[in-house]
C-alpha positions as a printed NumPy array, in Angstrom:
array([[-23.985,  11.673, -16.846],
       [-22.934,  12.323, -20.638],
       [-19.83 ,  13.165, -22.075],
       [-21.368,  16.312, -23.179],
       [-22.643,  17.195, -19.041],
       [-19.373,  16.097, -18.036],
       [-17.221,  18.541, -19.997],
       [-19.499,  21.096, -19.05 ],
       [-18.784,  20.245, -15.589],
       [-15.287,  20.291, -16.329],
       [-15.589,  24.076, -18.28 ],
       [-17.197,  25.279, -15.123],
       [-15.128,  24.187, -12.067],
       [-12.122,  26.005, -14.171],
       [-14.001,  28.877, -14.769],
       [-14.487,  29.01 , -11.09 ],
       [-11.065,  27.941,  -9.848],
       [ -9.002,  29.987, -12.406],
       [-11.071,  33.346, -13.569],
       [-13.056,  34.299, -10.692],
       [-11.179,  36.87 ,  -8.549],
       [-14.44 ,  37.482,  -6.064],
       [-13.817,  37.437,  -2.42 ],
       [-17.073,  35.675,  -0.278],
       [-17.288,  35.537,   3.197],
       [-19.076,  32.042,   3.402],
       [-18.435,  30.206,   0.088],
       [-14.93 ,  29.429,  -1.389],
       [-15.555,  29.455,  -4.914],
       [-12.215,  28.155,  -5.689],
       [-13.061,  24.545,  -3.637],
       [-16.508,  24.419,  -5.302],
       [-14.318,  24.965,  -8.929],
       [-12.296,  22.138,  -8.21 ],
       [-14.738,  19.586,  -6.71 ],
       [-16.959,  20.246,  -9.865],
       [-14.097,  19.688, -12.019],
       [-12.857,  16.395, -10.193],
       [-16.71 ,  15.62 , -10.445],
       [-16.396,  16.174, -14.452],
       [-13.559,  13.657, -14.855],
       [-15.004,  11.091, -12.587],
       [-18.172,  11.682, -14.916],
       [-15.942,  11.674, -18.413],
       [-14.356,   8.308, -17.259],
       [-17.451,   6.735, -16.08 ],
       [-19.664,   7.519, -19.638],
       [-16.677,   7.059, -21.429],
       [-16.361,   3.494, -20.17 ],
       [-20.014,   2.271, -20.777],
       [-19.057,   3.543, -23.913],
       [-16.441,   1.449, -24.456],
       [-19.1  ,  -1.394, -22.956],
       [-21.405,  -0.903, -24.821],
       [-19.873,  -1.112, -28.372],
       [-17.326,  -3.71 , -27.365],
       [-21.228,  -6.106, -27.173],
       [-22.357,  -4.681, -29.64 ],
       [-18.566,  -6.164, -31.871],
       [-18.846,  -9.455, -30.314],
       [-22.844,  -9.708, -31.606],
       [-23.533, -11.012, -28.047],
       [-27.305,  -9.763, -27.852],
       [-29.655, -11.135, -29.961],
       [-33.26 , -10.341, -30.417],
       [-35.578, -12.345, -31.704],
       [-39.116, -11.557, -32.555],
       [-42.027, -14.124, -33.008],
       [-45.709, -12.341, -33.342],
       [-48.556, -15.397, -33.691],
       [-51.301, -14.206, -35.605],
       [-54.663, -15.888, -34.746],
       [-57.94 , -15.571, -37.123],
       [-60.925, -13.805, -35.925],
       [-63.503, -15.652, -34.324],
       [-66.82 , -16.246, -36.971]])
């Protein structure tokens, strides 16, 4: 999940837990607001942190890639 889906996760749950003012017999909107927003910060942290992971290797030059190409003459 990206930042980006997570904060839209986020947006959504509130949306649903604070502005809605519908009444449902079988679905309680307000529960589904706050499990998607619980679901957007568990999402935020998680992308966040590869982030993080990902540029703290990229700092410490830990990955190197090394190309070799062989080029061989056509046969005669």
């Amino acid at each position: 999940m990206t930042i980006g889906g997570s904060i839209a996760l986020i947006i959504i749950g509130a949306i649903l837990r604070f502005a809605v003012h519908v009444k449902t017999t079988y679905v309680d909107l307000k529960a589904i607001g706050v499990i998607l927003m619980i679901t957007g910060v568990i999402g935020l942290i998680a992308s966040v942190a590869v982030l993080v992971s990902r540029r703290r290797a990229r700092a410490r030059g830990t990955t190197r890639v090394y190309e070799q190409r062989r080029y061989v003459e056509p046969p005669q």
